[in-house]
TILUMVEX-233643 format. One line per 3 residues: number of its first residue (from 0); their letters; for each residue x, y, z of C-alpha. Coordinates in steps of 0.02 Angstrom, whole numbers. Example, Ala and Ser with C-alpha at 12.3 -4.5 7.8 and 13.67 -1.06 7.14 Angstrom:
2
0> as> 615 -225 390; 684 -53 357
This chain:
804
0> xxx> -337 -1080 2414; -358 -1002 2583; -205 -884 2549
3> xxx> -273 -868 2387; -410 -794 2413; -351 -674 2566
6> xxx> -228 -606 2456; -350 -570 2330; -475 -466 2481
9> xxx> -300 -404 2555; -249 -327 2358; -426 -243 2342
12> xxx> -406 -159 2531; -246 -97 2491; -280 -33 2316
15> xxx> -445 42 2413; -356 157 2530; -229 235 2394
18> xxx> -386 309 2278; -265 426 2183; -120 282 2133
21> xxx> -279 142 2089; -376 258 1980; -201 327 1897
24> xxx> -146 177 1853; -313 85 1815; -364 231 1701
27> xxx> -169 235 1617; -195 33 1576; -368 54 1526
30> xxx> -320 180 1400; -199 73 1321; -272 -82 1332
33> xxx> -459 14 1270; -364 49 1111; -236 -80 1069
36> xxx> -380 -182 1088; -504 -69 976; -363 -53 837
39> xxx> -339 -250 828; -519 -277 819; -535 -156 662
42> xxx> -366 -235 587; -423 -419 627; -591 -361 545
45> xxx> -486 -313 369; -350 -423 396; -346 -578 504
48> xxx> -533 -638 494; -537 -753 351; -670 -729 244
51> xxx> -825 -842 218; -791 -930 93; -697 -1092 84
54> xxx> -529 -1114 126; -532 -921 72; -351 -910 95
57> xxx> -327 -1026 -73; -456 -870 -157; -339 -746 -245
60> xxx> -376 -620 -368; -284 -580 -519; -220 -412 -580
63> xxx> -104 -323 -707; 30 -196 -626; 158 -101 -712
66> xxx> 334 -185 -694; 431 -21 -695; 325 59 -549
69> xxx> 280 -100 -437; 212 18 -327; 62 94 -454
72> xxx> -107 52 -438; -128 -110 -531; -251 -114 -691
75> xxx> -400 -253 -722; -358 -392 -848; -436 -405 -1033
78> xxx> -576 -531 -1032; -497 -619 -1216; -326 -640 -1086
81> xxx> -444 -724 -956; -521 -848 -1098; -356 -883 -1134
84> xxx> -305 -916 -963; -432 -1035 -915; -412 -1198 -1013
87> xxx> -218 -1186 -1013; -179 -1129 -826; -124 -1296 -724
90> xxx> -115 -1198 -535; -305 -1163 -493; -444 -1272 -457
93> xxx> -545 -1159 -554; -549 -971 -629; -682 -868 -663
96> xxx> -703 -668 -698; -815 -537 -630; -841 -338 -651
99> xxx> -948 -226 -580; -1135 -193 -669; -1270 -52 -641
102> xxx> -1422 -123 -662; -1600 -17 -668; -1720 -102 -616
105> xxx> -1893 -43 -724; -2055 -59 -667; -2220 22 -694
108> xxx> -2148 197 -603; -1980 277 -598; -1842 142 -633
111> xxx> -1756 83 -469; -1524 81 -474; -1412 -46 -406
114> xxx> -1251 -83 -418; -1204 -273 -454; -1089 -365 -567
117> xxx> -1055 -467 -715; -996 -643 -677; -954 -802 -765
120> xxx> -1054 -949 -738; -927 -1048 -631; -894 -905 -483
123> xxx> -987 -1019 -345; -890 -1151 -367; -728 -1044 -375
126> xxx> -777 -967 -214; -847 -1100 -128; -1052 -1038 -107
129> xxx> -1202 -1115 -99; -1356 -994 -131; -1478 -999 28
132> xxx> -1625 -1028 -94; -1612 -1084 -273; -1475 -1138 -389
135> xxx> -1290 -1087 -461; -1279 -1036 -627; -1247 -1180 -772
138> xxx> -1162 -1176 -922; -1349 -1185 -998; -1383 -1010 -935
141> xxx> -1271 -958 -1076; -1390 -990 -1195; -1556 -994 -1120
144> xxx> -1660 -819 -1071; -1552 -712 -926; -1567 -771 -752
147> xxx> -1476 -665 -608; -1440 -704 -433; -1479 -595 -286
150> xxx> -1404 -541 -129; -1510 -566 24; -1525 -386 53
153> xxx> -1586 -350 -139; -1711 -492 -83; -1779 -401 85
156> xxx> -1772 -221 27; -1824 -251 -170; -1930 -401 -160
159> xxx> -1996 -435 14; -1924 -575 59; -2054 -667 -20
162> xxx> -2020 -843 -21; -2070 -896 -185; -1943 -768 -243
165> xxx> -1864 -885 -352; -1940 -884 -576; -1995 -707 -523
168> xxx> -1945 -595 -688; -1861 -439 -647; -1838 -310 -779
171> xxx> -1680 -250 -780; -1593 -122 -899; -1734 -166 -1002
174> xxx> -1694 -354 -997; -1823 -467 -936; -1709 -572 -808
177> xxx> -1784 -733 -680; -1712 -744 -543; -1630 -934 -483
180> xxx> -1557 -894 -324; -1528 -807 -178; -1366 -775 -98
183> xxx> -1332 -814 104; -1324 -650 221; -1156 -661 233
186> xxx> -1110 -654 47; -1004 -522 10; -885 -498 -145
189> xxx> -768 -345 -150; -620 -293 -275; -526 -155 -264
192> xxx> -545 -45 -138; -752 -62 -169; -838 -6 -3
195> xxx> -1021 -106 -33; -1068 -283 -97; -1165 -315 -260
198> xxx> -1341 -335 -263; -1363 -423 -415; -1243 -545 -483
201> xxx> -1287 -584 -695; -1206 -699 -813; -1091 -635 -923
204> xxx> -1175 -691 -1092; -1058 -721 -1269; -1208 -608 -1362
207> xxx> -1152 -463 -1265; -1010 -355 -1380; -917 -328 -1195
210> xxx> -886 -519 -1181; -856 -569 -1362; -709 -691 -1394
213> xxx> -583 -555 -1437; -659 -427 -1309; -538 -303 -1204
216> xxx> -652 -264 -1090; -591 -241 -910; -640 -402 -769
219> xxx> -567 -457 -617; -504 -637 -639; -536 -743 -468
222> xxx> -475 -908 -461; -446 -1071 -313; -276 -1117 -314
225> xxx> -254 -1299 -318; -190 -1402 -139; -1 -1368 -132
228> xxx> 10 -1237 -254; 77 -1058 -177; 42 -896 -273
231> xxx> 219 -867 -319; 206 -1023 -415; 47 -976 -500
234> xxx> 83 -798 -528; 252 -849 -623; 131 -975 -735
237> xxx> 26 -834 -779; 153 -688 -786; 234 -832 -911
240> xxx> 60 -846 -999; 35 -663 -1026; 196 -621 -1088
243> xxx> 172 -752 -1250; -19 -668 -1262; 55 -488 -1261
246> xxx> 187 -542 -1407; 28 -606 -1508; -63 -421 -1496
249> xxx> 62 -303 -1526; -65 -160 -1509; -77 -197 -1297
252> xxx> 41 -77 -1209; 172 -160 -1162; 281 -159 -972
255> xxx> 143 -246 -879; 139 -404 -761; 17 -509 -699
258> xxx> -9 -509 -497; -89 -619 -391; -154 -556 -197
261> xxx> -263 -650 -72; -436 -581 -118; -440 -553 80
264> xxx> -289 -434 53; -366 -352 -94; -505 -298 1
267> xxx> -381 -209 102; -260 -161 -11; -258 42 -12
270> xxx> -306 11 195; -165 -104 220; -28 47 271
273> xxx> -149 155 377; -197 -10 451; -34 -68 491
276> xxx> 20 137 554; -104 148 662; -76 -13 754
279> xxx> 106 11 769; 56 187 839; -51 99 983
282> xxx> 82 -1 1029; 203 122 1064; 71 198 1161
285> xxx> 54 35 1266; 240 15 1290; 236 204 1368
288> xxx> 80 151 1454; 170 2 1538; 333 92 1586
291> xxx> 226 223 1659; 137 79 1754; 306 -1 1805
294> xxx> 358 172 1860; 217 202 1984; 229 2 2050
297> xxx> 407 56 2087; 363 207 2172; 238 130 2269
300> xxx> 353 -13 2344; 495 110 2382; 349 189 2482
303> xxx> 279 34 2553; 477 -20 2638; 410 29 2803
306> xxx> 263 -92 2771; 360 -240 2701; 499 -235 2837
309> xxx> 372 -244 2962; 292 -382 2893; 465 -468 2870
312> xxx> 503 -438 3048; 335 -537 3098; 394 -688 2998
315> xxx> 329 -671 2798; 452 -744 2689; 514 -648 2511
318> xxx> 382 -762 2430; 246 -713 2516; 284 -553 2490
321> xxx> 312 -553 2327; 165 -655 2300; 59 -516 2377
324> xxx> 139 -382 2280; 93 -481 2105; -83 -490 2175
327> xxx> -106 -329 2192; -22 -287 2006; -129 -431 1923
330> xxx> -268 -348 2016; -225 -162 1949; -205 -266 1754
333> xxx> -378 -356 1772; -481 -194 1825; -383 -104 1671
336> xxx> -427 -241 1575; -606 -219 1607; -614 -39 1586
339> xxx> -489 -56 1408; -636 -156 1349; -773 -20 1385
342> xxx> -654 113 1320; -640 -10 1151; -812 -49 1131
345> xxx> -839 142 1113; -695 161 1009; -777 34 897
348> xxx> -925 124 881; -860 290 856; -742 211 721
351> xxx> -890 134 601; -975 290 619; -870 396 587
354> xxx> -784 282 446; -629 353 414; -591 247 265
357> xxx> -754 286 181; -778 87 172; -809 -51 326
360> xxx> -748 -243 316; -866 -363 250; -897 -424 417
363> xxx> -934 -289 568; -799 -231 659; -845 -300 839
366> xxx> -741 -372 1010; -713 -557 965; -638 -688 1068
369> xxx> -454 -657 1000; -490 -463 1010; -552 -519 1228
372> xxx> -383 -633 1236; -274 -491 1176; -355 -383 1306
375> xxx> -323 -539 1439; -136 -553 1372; -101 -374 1405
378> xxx> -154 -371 1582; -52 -526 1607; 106 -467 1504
381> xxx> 102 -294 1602; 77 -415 1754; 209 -495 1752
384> xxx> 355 -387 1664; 302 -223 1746; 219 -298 1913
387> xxx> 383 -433 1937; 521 -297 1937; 423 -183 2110
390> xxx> 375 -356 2188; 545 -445 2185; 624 -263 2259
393> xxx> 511 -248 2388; 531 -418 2426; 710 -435 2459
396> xxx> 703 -330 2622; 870 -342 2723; 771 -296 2897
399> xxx> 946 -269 3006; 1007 -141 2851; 843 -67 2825
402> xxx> 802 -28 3024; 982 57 3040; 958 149 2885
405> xxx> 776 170 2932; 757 177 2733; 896 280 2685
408> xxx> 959 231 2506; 804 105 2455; 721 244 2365
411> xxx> 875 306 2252; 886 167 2195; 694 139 2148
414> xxx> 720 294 2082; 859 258 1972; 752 132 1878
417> xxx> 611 247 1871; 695 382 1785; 762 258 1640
420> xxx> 574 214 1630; 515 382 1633; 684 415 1473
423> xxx> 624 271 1375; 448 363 1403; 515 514 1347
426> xxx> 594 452 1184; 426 325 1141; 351 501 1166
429> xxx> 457 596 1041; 464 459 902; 271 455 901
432> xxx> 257 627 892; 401 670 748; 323 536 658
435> xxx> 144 620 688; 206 809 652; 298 750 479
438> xxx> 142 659 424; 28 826 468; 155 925 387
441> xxx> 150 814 223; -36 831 227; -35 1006 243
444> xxx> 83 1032 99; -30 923 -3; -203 997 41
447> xxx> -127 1168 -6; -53 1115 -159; -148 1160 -317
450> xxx> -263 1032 -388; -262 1098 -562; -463 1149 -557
453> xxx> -592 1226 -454; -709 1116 -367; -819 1240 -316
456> xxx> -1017 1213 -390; -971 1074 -499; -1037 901 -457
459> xxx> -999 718 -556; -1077 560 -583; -1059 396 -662
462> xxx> -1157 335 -804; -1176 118 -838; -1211 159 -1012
465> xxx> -1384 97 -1127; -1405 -108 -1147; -1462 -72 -1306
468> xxx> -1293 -111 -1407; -1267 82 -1376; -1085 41 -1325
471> xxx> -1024 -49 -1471; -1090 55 -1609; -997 216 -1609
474> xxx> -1114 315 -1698; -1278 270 -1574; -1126 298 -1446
477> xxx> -1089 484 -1490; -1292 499 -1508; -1326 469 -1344
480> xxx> -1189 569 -1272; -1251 708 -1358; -1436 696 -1286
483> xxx> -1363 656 -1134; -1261 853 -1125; -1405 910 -1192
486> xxx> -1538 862 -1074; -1413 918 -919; -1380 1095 -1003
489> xxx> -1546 1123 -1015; -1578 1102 -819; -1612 1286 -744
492> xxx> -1447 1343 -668; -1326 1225 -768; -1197 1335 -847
495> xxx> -1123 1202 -942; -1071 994 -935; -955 885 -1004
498> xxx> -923 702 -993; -731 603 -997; -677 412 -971
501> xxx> -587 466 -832; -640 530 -667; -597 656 -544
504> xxx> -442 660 -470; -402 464 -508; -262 416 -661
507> xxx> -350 297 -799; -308 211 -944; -123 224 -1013
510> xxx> -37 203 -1149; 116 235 -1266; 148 376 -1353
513> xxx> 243 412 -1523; 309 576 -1587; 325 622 -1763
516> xxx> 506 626 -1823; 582 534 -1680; 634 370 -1618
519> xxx> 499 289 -1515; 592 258 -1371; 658 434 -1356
522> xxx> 464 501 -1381; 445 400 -1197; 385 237 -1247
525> xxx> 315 187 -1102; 129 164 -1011; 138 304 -934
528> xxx> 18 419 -1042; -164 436 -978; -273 437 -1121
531> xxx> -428 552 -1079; -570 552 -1207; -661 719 -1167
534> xxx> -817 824 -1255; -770 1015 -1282; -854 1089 -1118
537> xxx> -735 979 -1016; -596 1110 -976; -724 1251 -952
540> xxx> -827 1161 -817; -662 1110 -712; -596 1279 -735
543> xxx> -460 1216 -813; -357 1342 -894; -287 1327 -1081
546> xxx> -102 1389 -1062; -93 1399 -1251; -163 1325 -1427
549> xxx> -358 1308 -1423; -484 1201 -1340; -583 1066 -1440
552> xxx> -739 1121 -1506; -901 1039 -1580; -820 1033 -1770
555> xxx> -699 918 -1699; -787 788 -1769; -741 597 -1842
558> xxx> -727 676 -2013; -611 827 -1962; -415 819 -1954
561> xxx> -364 719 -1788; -320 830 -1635; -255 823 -1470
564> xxx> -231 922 -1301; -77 888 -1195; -70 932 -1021
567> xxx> 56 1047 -938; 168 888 -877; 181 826 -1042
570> xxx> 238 1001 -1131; 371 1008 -996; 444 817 -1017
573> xxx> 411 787 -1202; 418 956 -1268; 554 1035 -1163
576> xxx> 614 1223 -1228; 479 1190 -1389; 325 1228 -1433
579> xxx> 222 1080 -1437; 66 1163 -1532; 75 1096 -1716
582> xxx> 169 934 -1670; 112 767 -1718; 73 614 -1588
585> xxx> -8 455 -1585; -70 371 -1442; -19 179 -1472
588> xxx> -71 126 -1649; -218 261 -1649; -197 408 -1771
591> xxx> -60 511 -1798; -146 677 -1717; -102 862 -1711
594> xxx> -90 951 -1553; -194 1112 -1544; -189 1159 -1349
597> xxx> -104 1134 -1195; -181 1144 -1040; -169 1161 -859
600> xxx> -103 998 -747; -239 902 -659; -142 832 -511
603> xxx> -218 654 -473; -246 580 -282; -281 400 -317
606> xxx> -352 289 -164; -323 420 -30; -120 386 -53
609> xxx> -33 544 11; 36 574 -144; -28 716 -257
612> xxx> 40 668 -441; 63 778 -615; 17 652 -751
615> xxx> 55 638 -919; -119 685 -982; -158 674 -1162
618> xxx> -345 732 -1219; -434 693 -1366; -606 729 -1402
621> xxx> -739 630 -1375; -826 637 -1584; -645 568 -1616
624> xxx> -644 438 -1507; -761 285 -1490; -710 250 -1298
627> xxx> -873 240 -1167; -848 383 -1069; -957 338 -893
630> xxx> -918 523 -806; -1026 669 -814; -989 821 -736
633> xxx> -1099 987 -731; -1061 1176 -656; -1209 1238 -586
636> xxx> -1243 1392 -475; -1339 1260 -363; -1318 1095 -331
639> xxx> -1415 976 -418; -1521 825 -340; -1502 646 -399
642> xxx> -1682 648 -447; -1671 802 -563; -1510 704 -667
645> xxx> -1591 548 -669; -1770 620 -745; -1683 693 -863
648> xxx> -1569 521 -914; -1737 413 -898; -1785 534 -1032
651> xxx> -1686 449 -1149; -1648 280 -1096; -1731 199 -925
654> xxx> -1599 78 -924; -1456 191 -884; -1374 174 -725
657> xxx> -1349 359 -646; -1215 322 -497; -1063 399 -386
660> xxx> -1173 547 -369; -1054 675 -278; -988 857 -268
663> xxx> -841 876 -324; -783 958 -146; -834 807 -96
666> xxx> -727 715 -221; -595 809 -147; -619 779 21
669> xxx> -647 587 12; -474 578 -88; -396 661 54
672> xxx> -509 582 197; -382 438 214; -232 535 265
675> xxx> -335 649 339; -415 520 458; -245 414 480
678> xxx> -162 583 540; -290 638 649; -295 473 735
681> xxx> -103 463 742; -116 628 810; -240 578 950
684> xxx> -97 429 1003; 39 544 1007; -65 666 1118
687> xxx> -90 527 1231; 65 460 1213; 131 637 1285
690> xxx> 26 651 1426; 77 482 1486; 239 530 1478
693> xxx> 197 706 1585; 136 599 1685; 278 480 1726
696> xxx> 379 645 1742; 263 728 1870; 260 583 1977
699> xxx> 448 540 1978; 490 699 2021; 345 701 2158
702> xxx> 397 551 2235; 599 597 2238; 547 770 2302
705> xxx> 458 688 2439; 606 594 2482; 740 704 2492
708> xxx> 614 824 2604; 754 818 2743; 891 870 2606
711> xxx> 792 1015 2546; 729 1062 2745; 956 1078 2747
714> xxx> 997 1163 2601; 868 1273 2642; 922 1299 2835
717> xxx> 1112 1339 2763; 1059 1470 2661; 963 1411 2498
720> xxx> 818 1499 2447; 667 1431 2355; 722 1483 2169
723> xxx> 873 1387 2179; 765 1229 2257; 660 1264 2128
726> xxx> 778 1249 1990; 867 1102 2067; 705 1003 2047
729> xxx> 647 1073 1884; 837 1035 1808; 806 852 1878
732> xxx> 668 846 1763; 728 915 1610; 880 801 1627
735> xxx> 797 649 1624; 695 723 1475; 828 761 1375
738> xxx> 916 592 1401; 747 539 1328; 764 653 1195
741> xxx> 914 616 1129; 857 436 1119; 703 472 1054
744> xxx> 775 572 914; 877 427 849; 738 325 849
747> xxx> 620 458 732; 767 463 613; 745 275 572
750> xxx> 561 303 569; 559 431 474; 651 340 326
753> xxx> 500 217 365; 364 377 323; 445 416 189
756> xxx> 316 350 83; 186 473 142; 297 620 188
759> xxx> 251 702 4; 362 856 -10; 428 836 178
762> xxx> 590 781 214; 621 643 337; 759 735 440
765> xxx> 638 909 441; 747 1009 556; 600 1139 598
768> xxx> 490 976 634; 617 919 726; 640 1061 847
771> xxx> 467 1101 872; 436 917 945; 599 935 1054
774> xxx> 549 1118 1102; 372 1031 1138; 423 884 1240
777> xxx> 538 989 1331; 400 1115 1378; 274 993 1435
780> xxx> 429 904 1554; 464 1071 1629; 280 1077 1655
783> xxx> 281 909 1733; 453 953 1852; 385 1116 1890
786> xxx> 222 1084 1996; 315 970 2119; 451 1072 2142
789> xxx> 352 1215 2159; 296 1122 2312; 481 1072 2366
792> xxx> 522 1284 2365; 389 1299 2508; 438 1179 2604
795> xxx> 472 1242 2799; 655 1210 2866; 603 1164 3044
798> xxx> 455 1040 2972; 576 964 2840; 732 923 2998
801> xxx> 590 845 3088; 524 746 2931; 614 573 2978
């Protein structure tokens, strides 16, 4: 212990007198360690910390995806499918349903919004909750007056906290509801890609139209598998399941599967690649952090030979040595521990402020014990791969060799190993970067590309349409729509407004189309269609332009000949070389309608994927079409507040829900912010990455100038000058760098095949991304080479023959 500890006080007294090489190499670890560390937290956050409920691993959640694009956004399942699941399914424990809800809350002043959801009576038990106060729904709450359940933060912020919370009636959407139950703190139940947690749950009653026996309407099936029972097993049950229910209701597009995730990984699931980027991109920048480390610790002992020959001359054995030499590295890995975890915790922070993803983890994002033991592992791991190599060199001094050499040779060969560290440096360098510039240039090409409309002074918001049996009466439907674009035209400054099933930027609903006079399957039978329902102002607010035909108008009524408005994408695929004006379609087994217009292409971002698409768009109008179209959207000279729309909608119905209240530049930038955010961060990594590596350039080159001072003092005594010293040192450099290079480049070829995914309209092998990097990297090594041997040209003959 004795030795212990004066190794330990002999480690911090030698790191103490070399200021420039502790603080270098401190503030190099802490970097790396500060954000691997950071980047797990937020990925254990999303990923790795299971969720509250129990056994939450067995929790999955159950969604339709099309089988001839596995990788499209999967669709919710028909509620009729889920009653039909239920009794026959023999994997789960138990299966219930769940969508989202606006709920207005009505009281003696202006009605109060939330968002919440409709739930079936059995959800606790499929998740595994017990309310903090009050009860779980029953199967007797079908029947009896509506009861709700609310979140704890409904129950501070809305009611008070009020302990006697529970019977209370709350009026909501102009339903007198009592509430049974309150729901723990830490209750929170997410689906796809949702950013917040409900703050009401309610029953999801057979007297409402939208859960009828035979009802379509969209839910979110989540169900317990049962002990021993894997998801592959239960998906292929229910994928069975669904295919017999699809062959009994021939009017249900067909080419879809059913798909079952962790609800965990759902909550993640347009995350999970920028996740999993990013923390690959750390990690390179910790394995060029730790060669960079291992470079200086080499450095250092081929300084230090004096130092360890003397000691083996007075009788320390290689162990001790080498013991001592680990000391000090372990020492160097603890302190850069300590400092990663400062530079983390403010990572953190700045991370959930800034929220990149425009949606946090149900839990906070904070330095756990596994995120504090990956921080402990690093400093260990560099300890001892990147500490052992300098120690067990030092350590086996040959004193007789080393006295007659006094030195000679020891540091070639440290340097030898340093400059493959400082190559592999080089070419860690260059993949992160070639990955980083393709990315940047795919997100470039897409923010430039076209978009189809103008965002600017138009603004959008969701509508949870009237609980007064509005939605299932088609007629009291189109009514209310009507008031609804009137009451927002008639706002000072409105120019005009529209509303559509469909909202900005996002594909929707799908389905098959026919053509008149040919084959089905050669009019593109497949669920690839988007089916917008629109009112006639729709084009004209969006700035949309009509390419040919007409737009719909307000005698395009239920009693008026059938029309239809294909998009751009559609003309071109279905209609090539013809006119598609005059032509009959029919969208699934709807009416056979006439197209009248075609219009511009509204390209579609959906969940921030770097991807911008042309769908098949198909419009009908709205007084054709009984669908519930929930988006408004309003050109104004200026903008609108929420409190203006929502006056006027309380002016007709209270009990409407007026939500997702945004600009549409703001639509546009929060469908971008993901790649936006991911590449700026990646971008951050590589610029670190690089000046690591400029680093591990500068001081190789330093500390090989240093020792070959007596070589230069001679070349420069026979005759040399200091230009060609000069380029003798800076070639050194670039050498090494290019050996790096040409690794490196290899490796971005294999990652760029990995990118391709979000390189949209960039090519992988981009040869002008390619030589920038290379032209870059090379640049910033010349940089690196050039400062020392800048030094090396001025070096005097007579001081440099005296050196040794």
């Amino acid at each position: 212990m004795g030795t212990f500890v004066t190794d330990w006080r002999h480690a911090f007294r030698v790191l103490r007198r070399a200021p420039a090489f502790t603080v270098t190499t401190v503030l190099i670890l802490a970097l790396a360690i500060g954000a691997n560390t950071a980047m797990y937290s937020i990925v254990d956050a999303w990923l790795f910390r299971p969720l509250h409920f129990k056994d939450s691993n067995q929790v999955v959640i159950v969604l339709r995806g099309d089988l001839k694009h596995p990788g499209a956004v999967p669709i919710f399942d028909f509620y009729r499918d889920y009653l039909d699941w239920k009794p026959v399914a023999r994997s789960f424990q138990s299966m219930s349903a769940m969508f989202w809800q606006g709920f207005a809350i009505i009281g003696s002043g202006e009605a109060d919004h939330v968002m919440g959801m409709n739930v079936t009576a059995d959800l606790f038990q499929t998740l595994g909750v017990a309310p903090q106060l009050g009860r779980g729904f029953t199967p007797s709450d079908l029947t009896g007056p509506p009861v709700v359940a609310v979140s704890h933060q409904f129950w501070q912020q809305h009611l008070s906290g009020a302990r006697n919370v529970l019977g209370r009636t709350l009026t909501l959407n102009a339903k007198p509801c009592t509430v049974i139950a309150v729901l723990p703190a830490w209750f929170s139940l997410r689906m796809e890609n949702q950013g917040f947690d409900p703050q009401i749950l309610a029953l999801m009653r057979p007297d409402d139209p939208d859960y009828a026996r035979e009802s379509v309407h969209p839910v979110a099936v989540i169900a317990r598998l049962k002990r021993g029972v894997n998801r592959a097993t239960a998906q292929a049950e229910l994928f069975t399941l669904q295919m017999s229910l699809d062959a009994r209701h021939p009017k249900v597009p067909k080419g879809f599967g059913v798909f079952l995730t962790r609800l965990q990984d759902d909550n993640a699931r347009f995350i999970h690649s920028s996740l999993v980027t990013l923390l690959a991109a750390v990690g390179l920048v910790l394995l060029i952090a730790c060669a960079n480390v291992a470079g200086l610790l080499l450095g250092r002992a081929a300084h230090r030979q004096n130092e360890m020959a003397l000691r083996a001359a007075l009788g320390s054995g290689r162990a001790r040595l080498a013991r001592q030499l680990l000391t000090e590295s372990l020492v160097l890995g603890l302190l850069g521990a300590a400092f990663g975890l400062l530079f983390a915790y403010a990572g953190i922070k700045g991370f959930t402020a800034a929220n990149p993803f425009n949606q946090l983890p149900p839990d906070p994002i904070a330095i756990h014990p596994a995120a504090l033991g990956v921080a402990l592992a690093l400093a260990l791991v560099n300890t001892a791969l990147f500490g052992a190599a300098p120690a067990w060199r030092a350590s086996r001094v040959d004193l007789n060799t080393f006295l007659k050499s006094r030195g000679a040779g020891v540091g070639a060969r440290a340097g030898l190993g340093r400059s493959a560290l400082v190559a592999v440096e080089v070419a860690l360098s260059l993949v992160l970067l070639t990955g980083t510039a393709l990315v940047t240039k795919a997100l470039v090409k897409l923010l430039d590309m076209p978009l189809g409309f103008r965002p600017e002074h138009v603004q959008v918001a969701t509508l949870s349409l009237p609980a007064d049996g509005s939605s299932s009466n088609p007629s009291r439907l189109a009514g209310f729509y009507s008031q609804v674009l009137q009451r927002i035209r008639g706002i000072p400054g409105v120019d005009s407004a529209a509303l559509t099933n469909i909202g900005p930027l996002v594909g929707g609903q799908t389905t098959t189309l026919s053509v008149a006079g040919r084959p089905a399957a050669e009019a593109g039978e497949s669920a690839l269609f988007e089916h917008h329902v629109v009112t006639p102002q729709y084009f004209e607010v969006l700035s949309t332009p009509l390419l040919h035909g007409r737009l719909f108008t307000d005698r395009d009524t239920g009693d008026s000949l059938p029309v239809a408005i294909v998009n751009d994408a559609v003309a071109r695929s279905v209609f090539p070389g013809a006119d598609p004006v005059g032509q009959k379609i029919r969208l699934g087994d709807g009416p056979w309608r006439t197209i009248v217009g075609v219009a511009g292409t509204l390209r579609t971002i959906f969940y921030n994927t770097l991807v911008a698409r042309e769908p098949l768009a198909i419009y009908v109008p709205a007084q054709q079409d009984a669908t519930q179209n929930t988006w408004i959207f309003w050109k104004s000279a200026h903008p609108l507040t929420l409190r203006e729309v929502r006056t006027q909608i309380d002016s007709i119905d209270k009990s409407v829900f007026v939500g997702d209240f945004r600009t549409m530049q703001r639509v546009v930038a929060e469908a971008t912010g993901q790649p936006r955010q991911r590449t700026t961060l990646l971008a951050g990594f590589a610029l670190l990455a690089l000046i690591l590596s400029a680093i591990g350039i500068y001081g190789l080159i330093a500390q090989n100038t240093a020792q070959r001072t007596s070589e230069i003092g001679i070349r420069m005594a026979l005759g040399a000058n200091p230009g060609d010293v000069l380029r003798m040192v800076i070639r050194q450099g670039i050498s090494i760098a290019s050996v790096g290079i040409a690794l490196g480049i290899a490796g971005a070829l294999s990652l760029g095949r990995v990118l391709s995914a979000y390189l949209y309209g960039v090519s992988p092998t981009d040869p002008a991304t390619y030589a920038i990097v290379t032209a870059l990297v090379l640049a910033v090594a010349a940089l690196a080479a050039f400062l020392p041997a800048r030094r090396a040209s001025r070096v005097d003959p007579l001081v440099a023959l005296r050196y040794e």
